[in-house]
N, C-alpha and C positions, 0 to 999 in steps of 0.2 A: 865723821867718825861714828854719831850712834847711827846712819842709815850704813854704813858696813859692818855694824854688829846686827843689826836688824836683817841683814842679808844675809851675815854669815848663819844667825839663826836657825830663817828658813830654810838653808841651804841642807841645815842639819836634819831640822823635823823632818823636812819632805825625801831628802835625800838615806834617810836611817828608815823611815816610814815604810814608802811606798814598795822597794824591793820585799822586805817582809810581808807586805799587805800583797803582792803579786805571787810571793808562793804561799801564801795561806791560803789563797783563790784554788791555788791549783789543787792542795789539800781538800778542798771543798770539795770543789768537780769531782774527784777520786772520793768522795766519800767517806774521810779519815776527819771526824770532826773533834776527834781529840790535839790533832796535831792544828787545826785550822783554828781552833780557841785558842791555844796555845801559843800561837803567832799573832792573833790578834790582840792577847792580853801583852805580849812583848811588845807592839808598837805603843802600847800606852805608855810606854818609857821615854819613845824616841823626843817626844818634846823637852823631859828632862834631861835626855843623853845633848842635848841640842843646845839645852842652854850653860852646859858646864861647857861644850866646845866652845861657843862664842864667849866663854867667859863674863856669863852676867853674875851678878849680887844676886845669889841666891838668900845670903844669910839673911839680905835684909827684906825677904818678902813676908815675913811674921811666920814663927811658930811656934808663939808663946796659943795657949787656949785662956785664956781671962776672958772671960764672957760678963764681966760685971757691966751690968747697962748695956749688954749688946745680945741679951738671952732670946728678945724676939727673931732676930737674924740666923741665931745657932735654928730655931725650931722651924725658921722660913723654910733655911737649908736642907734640913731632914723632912718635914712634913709637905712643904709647899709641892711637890714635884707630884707628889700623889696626889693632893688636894686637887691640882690642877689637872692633872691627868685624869681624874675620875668626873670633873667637870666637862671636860671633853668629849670625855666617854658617854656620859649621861646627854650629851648634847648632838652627839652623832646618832647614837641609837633612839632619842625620839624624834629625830629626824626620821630616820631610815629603822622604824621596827622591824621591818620583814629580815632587815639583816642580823635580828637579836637573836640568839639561838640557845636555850638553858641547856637543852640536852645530851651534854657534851660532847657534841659532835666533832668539836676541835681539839675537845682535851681530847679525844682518843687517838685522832688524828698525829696530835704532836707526841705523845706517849706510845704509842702504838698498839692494835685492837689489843694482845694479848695482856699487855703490863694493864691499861686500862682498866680489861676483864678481870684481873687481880684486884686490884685497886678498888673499883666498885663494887665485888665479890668479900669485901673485908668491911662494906658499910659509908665507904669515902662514895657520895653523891658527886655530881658534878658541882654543885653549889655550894658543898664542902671543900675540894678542892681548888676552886675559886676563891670562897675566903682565906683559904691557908695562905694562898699567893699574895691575897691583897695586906693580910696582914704581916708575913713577910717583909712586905713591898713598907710598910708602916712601924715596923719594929727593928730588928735587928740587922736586916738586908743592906740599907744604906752602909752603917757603920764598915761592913765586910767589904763591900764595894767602892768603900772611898779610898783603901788601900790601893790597889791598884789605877785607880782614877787621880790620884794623888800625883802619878809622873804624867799625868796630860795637865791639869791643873798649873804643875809647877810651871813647865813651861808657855802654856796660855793664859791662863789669866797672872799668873806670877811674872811671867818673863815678854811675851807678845804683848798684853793688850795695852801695859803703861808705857811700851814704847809705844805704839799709835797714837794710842792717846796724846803722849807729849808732842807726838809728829803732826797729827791731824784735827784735835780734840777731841773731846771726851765723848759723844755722839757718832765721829765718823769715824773713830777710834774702832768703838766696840761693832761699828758693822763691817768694818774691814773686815776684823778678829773674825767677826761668824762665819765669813765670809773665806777666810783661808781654812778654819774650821773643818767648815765641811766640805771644801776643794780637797784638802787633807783625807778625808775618807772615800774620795772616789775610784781607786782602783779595786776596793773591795765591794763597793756600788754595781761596775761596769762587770767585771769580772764573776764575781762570786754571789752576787745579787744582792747584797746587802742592804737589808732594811724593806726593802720593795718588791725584790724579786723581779722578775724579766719582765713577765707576760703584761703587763699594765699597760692602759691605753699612756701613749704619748713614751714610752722609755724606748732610751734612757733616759733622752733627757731631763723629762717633766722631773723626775726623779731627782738627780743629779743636782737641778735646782731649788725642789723645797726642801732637799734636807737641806741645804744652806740657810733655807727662810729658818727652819730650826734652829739649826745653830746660832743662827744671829740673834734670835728672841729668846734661847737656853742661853746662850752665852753672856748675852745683856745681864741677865738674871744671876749668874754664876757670879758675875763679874761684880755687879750691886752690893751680892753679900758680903764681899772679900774687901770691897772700900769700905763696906761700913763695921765690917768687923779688924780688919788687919793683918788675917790670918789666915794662912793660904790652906788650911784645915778646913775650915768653910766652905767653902768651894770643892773642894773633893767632898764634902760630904753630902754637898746638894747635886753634885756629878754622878755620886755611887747613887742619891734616892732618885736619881731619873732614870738612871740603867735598874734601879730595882725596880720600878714600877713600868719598867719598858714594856711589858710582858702580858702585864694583867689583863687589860681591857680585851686584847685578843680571845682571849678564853672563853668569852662568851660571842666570837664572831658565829656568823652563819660561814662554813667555810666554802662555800661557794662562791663568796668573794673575798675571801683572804688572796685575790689577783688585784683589787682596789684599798690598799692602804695609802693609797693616793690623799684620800678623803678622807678615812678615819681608820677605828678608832681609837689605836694610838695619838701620842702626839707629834709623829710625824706626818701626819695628815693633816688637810688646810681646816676641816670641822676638829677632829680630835685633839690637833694643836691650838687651835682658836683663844680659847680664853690665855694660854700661857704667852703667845703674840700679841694677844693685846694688851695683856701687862707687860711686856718687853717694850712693846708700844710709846705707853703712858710712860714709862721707864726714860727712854730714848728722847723722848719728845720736853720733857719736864728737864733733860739735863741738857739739849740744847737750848733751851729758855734761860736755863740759869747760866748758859754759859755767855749764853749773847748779853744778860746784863751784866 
């Protein structure tokens, strides 16, 4: 009985998911990227739509906020993504300086020369608008973004990953989880480029399969907070601080290789994700130990 609620599940996320994530693609190509957010912030539902179809205990996955003795976990959730992100960051680019670029080549790039020309013409440097993002990305940004990361949450760490777990254990559990994860995002991967864009040595594939390494080491980590706090708040809110700081470290790429986010220096690259894997790592490793005793 629970591996055909566990199917019906899947049957839901992926099946509510990926049709939406195939016309958001198309919204892309066509260049309407108000419509293409718009379908991509509605699949963050399908995991919650998915779990009311299979009928799981929602009620009982915590949404009280008592943070009494669980305050460090609350500040992991919000802080830790950027901490870790910015660790990355700083460890990609003293690898690779030539790819360090202040002169906002990229901001103008993604803003466009004119708005940029504005923007800098009003006293906003590039290094100003870099800090605004990153304190964004450290302040208020999470909280906004855990709204909507809130219906992926319920259904993956609220509703997936403690059936694995009770299926597989608590280790092979959570790599399953990363692991449907980010199979979960692959039509807007394939399609619409997501995260990596086309041109990259090795894609699709290479692609295809580190953002899984991500999700599995994000996920691990999502997943941590939520046992140790009991509330599935947590977890969306270290969900919305990874989608908030998604963003930053790019800003200061040389964008003549913004075609290699393979490597970094986000954390979906194998340097820019580095430190948050091998705390996912240490994570993984320490709960299959305690599980084998």
């Amino acid at each position: 009985m629970k591996d055909k609620t566990l199917l019906r599940y899947l049957l839901g996320a992926f099946g509510l998911a990926w049709p939406l994530q195939v016309l958001a693609s198309y919204f892309a190509i066509q260049g309407s990227r108000p419509l293409f957010q718009g379908l991509t912030l509605l699949c963050m539902l399908a995991p919650l739509a998915a779990a009311l179809l299979a009928k799981l205990p929602l009620r009982e996955m915590g949404w009280g906020l008592n943070m009494r003795g669980k305050g460090k976990w609350f500040f992991a959730a919000w802080l830790g993504p950027a901490l870790l992100g910015t660790a990355g960051a700083a460890l990609y680019y003293l690898l690779f300086p030539a790819r360090l670029d202040t002169s906002g080549a990229y901001l103008s790039a993604q803003y466009g020369e004119e708005l940029y020309a504005q923007l800098t013409a009003q006293g906003l440097s590039p290094a100003t608008l870099t800090a605004v993002a990153f304190a964004q990305a450290l302040s208020y940004a999470p909280f906004l973004n855990a709204i909507p990361a809130l219906g992926e949450e319920i259904g993956w760490r609220g509703a997936l990953y403690p059936m694995l777990k009770e299926r597989f254990g608590p280790a092979k559990g959570r790599l399953l989880g990363g692991v449907i994860w980010g199979v979960w995002h692959w039509p807007l991967m394939l399609l619409a480029g997501y995260e990596y864009g086309f041109g990259y040595w090795g894609a699709p594939v290479l692609g295809l399969l580190l953002f899984c390494l991500f999700t599995v080491g994000c996920g691990t980590l999502l997943d941590l907070v939520y046992e140790k706090t009991g509330s599935i708040w947590i977890p969306a809110l270290g969900h919305g601080a990874v989608n908030a700081f998604a963003g930053v470290p790019i800003l200061l790429l040389n964008p003549a290789y913004a075609d290699r986010l393979t490597v970094g220096p986000l954390m979906i690259g194998v340097i820019g994700g580095a430190p948050m894997l091998l705390l996912a790592l240490f994570v993984l490793l320490k709960k299959k130990s305690t599980s084998a005793s």
